[in-house]
N, C-alpha and C positions, 0 to 999 in steps of 0.2 A: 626796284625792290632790292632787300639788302641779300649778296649772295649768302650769307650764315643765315636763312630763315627769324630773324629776330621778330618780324613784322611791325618795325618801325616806316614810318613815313617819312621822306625827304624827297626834294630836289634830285636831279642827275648830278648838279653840280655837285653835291655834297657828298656822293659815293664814295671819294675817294677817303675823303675825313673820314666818315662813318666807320669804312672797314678799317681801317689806320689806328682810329681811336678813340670811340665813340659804340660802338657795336659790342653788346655784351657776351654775343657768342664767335665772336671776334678769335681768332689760334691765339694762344698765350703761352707762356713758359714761366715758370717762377724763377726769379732770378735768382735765388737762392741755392736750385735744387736741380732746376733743369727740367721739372715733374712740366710737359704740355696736357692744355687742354683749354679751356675756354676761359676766357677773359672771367667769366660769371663763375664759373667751377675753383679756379686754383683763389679767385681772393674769397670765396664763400666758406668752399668744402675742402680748399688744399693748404691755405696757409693759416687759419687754426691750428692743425695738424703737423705742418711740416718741420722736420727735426732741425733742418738749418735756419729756423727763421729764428731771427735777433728777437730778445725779449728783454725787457729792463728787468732788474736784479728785484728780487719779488721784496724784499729788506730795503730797498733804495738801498744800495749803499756807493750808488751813482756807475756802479756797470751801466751800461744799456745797450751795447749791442752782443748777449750771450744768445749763440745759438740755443736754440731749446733741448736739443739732447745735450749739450753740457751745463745748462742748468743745474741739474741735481747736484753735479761734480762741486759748483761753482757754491753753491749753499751749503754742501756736507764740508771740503774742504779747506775754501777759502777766504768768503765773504766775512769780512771783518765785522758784520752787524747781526752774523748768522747766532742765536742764544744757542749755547753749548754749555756740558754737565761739567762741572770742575773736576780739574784732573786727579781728585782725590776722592771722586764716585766711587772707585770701587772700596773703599775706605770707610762707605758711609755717607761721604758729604753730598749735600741736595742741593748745595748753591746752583745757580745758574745765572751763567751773565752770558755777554757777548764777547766772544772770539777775539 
């Protein structure tokens, strides 16, 4: 039986894989973050969530590994593909193109 309560079926032989890498309630650590808890909890319920995990630039503008809290940063100040007000909104003008 598998020590994490999984109630998966195997072999003796197989224990050692299972708890290694196979076993959903398996300790886990997001490599990201450092956040432990179960192999089934941190890729379900933690790395949705988690502020350092890499996300592709929501514009493509071919980023793809921005942590998630610089995200926002990465689309208000930088992303070349991000649509912004011409710099002569407060003037008036409506255009909007890309960055």
């Amino acid at each position: 039986f598998c020590p994490f309560d999984c109630d998966d079926s195997f072999q003796r032989r197989q224990l050692e894989g299972h708890k290694v890498n196979d076993c959903p309630n398996r300790p886990f650590t997001c490599q990201y973050c450092n956040h432990k808890a179960t192999y089934i909890a941190v890729t379900n319920e933690h790395w949705p969530i988690c502020k350092q995990y890499p996300l592709e630039c929501s514009n493509k503008c071919g980023e793809n590994a921005i942590e998630r809290q610089h995200l926002p940063k990465h689309l208000e100040e930088t992303c070349p593909l991000q649509v912004i007000k011409c710099e002569f909104s407060y003037a008036g003008c409506e255009v909007e193109c890309q960055r």
